[in-house]
N, C-alpha and C positions, 0 to 999 in steps of 0.2 A: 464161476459163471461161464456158461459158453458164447463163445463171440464169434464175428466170420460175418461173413455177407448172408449165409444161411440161416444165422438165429433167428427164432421165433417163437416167442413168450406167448404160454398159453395162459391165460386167467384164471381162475376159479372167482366166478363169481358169488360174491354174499353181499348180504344186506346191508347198508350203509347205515350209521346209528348217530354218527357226531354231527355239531352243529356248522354250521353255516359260518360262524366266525367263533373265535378257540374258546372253548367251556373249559374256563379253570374249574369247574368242581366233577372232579373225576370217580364220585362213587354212583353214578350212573340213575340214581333217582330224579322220578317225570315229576314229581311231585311240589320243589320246591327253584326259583328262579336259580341260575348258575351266574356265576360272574360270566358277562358278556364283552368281549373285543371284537375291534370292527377297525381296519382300514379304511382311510379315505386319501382322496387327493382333492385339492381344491384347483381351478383356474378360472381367474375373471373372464367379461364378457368377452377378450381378445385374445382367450386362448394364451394366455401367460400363468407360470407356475404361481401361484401365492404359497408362499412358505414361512410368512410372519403371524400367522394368527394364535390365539393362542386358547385356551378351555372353554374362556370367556363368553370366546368369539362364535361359539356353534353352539346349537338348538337342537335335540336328540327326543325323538319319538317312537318310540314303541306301542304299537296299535293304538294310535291316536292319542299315547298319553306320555306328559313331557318325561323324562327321564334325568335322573341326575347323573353327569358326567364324571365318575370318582377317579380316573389318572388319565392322564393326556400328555403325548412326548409326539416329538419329531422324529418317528423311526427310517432314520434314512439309513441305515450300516447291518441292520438285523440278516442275519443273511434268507436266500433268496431259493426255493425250488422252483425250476421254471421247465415247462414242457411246449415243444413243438409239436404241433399237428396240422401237417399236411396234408393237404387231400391231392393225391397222384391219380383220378381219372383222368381217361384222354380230353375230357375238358379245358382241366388246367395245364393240357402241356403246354403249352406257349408261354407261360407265369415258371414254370418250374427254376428253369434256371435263375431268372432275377430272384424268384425267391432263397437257393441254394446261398447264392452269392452272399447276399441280404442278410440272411440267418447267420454263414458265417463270419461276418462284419462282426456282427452281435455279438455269436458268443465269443468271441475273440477279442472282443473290447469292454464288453461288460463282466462276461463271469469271473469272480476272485476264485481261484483255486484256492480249495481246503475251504473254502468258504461256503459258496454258492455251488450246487448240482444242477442237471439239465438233465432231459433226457428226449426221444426223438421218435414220434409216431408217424407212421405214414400212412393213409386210407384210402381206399377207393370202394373195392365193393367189400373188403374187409379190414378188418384194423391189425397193423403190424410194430410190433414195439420193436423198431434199428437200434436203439440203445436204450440202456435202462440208466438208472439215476448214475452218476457220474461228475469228478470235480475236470475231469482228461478233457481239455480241449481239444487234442489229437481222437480219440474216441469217439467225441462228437462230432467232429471234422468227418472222418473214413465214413460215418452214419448218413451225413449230407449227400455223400458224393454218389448213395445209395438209392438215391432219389431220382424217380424214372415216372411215366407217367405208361399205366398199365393198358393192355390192348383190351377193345371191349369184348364184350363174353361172347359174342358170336365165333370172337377167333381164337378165345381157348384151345387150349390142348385138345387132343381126343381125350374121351371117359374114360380112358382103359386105366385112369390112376397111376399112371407115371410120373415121373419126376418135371416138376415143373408148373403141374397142374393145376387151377383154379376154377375150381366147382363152384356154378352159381347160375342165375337166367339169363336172361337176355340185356341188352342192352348196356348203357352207362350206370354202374352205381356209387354211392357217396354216401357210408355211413357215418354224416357226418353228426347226429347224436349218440350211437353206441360210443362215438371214438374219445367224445369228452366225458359220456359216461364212466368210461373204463378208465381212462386216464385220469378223471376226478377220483373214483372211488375204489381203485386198487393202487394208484402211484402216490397219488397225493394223500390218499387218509392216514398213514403213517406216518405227514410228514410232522414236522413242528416247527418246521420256520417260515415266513413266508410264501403262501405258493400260489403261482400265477400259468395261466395258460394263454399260449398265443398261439388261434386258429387261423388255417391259411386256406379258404374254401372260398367256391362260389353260394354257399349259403341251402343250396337245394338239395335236402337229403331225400337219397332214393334208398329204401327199404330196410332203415335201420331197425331193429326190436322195440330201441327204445323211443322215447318222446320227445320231444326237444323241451316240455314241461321237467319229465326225469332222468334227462341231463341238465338242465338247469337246478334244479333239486339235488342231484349228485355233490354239483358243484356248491352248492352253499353248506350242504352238511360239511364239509369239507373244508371250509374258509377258503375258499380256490377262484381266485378272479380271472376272468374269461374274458380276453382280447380277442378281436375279432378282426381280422383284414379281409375284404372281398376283393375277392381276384377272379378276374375272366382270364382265360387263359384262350388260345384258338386250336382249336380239337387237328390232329394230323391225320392224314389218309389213310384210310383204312391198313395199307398194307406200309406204312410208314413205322415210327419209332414205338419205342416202350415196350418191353417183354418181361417185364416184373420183376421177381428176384429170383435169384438160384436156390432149386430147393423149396422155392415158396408154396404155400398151398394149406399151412396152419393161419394161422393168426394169433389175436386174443380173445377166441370167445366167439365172436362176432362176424355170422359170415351174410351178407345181405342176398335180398332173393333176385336182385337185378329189375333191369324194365322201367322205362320212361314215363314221366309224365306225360299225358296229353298234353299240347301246347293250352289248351283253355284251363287246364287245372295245375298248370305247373305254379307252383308258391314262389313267393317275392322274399330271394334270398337275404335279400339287401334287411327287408323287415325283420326277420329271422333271427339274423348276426345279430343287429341290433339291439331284438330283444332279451340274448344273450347274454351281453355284454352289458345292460342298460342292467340288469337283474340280478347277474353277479357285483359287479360295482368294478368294473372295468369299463372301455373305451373301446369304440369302433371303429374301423377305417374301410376307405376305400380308393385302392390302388386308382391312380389316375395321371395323366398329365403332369397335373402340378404337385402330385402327392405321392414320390415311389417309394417301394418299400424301405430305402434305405432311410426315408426319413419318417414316417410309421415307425420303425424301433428306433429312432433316436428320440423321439415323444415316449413312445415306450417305456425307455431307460429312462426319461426325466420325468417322468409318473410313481417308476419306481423307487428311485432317490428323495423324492419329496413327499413322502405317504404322512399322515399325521395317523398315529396309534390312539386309540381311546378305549375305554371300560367303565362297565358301569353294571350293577347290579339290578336286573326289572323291579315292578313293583312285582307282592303277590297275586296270582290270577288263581282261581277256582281251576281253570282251564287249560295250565300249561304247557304240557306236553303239545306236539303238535309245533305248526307253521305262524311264525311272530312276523309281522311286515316291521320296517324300520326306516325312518324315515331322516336323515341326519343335514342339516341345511344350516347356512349364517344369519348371523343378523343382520350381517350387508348385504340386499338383496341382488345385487348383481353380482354376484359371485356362484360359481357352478361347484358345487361337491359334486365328487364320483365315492361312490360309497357300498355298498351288501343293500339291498332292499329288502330284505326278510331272511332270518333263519330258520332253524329245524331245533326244538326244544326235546330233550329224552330222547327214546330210544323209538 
């Protein structure tokens, strides 16, 4: 594989077919229910882990009808594929650093080597895979320090297609759906152990292909939980920092057409993340005063470690191929499950 501050994975993109949470029945028939798995994490009203519950203790619905819960374990050790996705417009430069730092706290402290992989996107007006899967903390590390936040497209290169250059319109962009698109359903659909994504954006994507409906979609065929951090970062002077990378000018796939929102029609990132994350069955944050990033992945990693694992076989449906809602909740009603809210059934 080739490595260097230059690499740039390009995609081939194809159709995503797996479910939203892992389908033991692998001969690919829409016709009959699969064994169904699903992560959860539980935390009472106060934001504390609950990690004592047990089969008993939770209520599992699939389109409106109960389900019976056939294995239930405390998967805390299963190992872990985990991807970073940054967003580098000049937006977030002022976030960059804390976030570099932040991330390598993380993997530095969480990932088991031979165990756990990582790998490291970074996006503005295009998606760039810095590392691909990998147990190298040093790999991920050199990946981080790659992390720059790009000049807007008014100050691109000249057209003449030189080295360096970033084709694209006007303005600030943030593909920030292509980026967990691709990152769901080219990194993660291979994987088989747990896999989780942690987004580092202000939430407003400018001029991705995809949807944030089929990146959400991506992500559940996938079994892929989607954390979300929003981060305002403070934009630098035009003639200030960030010149992208050396050689850059591919990506993966995905290159956005540029140009701002009107301020009257700009989208409420914050909702966005949210819905995200709320849909995958991950958790959302937002960098703040009282909440920096270093302590966002320390909830992170204690979400991770306490996941409860569950399976269960649907009833028959006339109808099953297609999109299942899922609904998974306690008997004790002050208790919060994070949990998948619907998968994707067949191909």
């Amino acid at each position: 594989m080739k490595t260097g501050p230059a690499f740039i994975f390009f995609f081939i993109l194809v159709a995503s077919g797996t479910l939203a949470v892992q389908n033991q029945n692998q001969t690919g028939a829409t016709n009959q229910p699969e064994v169904i798995k699903l992560l959860a994490t539980v935390r009472d009203k106060h934001g504390k882990i609950v990690s004592n519950l047990t089969k008993d203790d939770f209520v599992l619905n699939q389109d409106d009808r109960q389900q019976t819960i056939q294995s239930f374990a405390k998967d805390t050790d299963a190992p872990l594929t985990i991807g970073l996705l940054v967003e580098t417009s000049r937006v977030e430069a002022g976030a960059l650093d804390r976030e570099r730092s932040a991330s390598h706290d993380f993997l530095d402290r969480f990932l088991r080597e031979n165990k756990d992989k990582a790998f490291i996107i970074h996006f503005d007006r295009e998606v760039e895979l810095l590392q691909d899967l990998t147990s190298s903390r040093d790999k991920l590390f050199n990946a981080l320090g790659l992390l720059q936040a790009t000049r807007s497209d008014q100050e691109s290169t000249n057209s003449s297609g030189g080295p360096g250059e970033r084709r694209s319109g006007h303005g600030h962009s943030n593909v920030l759906y292509d980026a967990i698109y691709l990152a769901s359903s080219e990194l993660m659909k291979p994987q088989h152990e747990r896999r989780v994504l942690i987004v580092m954006s202000d939430g407003v994507d400018r001029n991705s292909k995809e949807t944030v409906g089929s990146a959400i979609e991506s992500a559940q065929r996938t079994g892929t939980l989607v954390y979300t951090v929003l981060s305002k970062g403070e934009e630098p002077p035009s003639e200030g920092r960030g010149f992208g990378f050396p050689g850059s000018g591919g990506g993966m796939g995905r290159h956005g057409g540029g140009g701002r929102y009107p301020q009257e029609q700009r989208p409420d990132g914050k909702k966005i993340l949210e819905q995200i994350s709320r849909e995958t069955g991950a958790a959302f944050f937002e960098v703040s005063k009282k909440q920096s990033f270093d302590q966002i992945y320390s909830t992170v990693q204690e979400d991770l470690r306490h996941q409860y694992s569950l399976s269960y076989t649907p009833d028959k449906s006339d109808s099953w191929a297609g999109y299942h809602k899922i609904l998974l909740s306690t008997k004790q009603k002050d208790l919060i499950v994070q949990a998948t809210q619907g998968f994707y059934a067949g191909n």
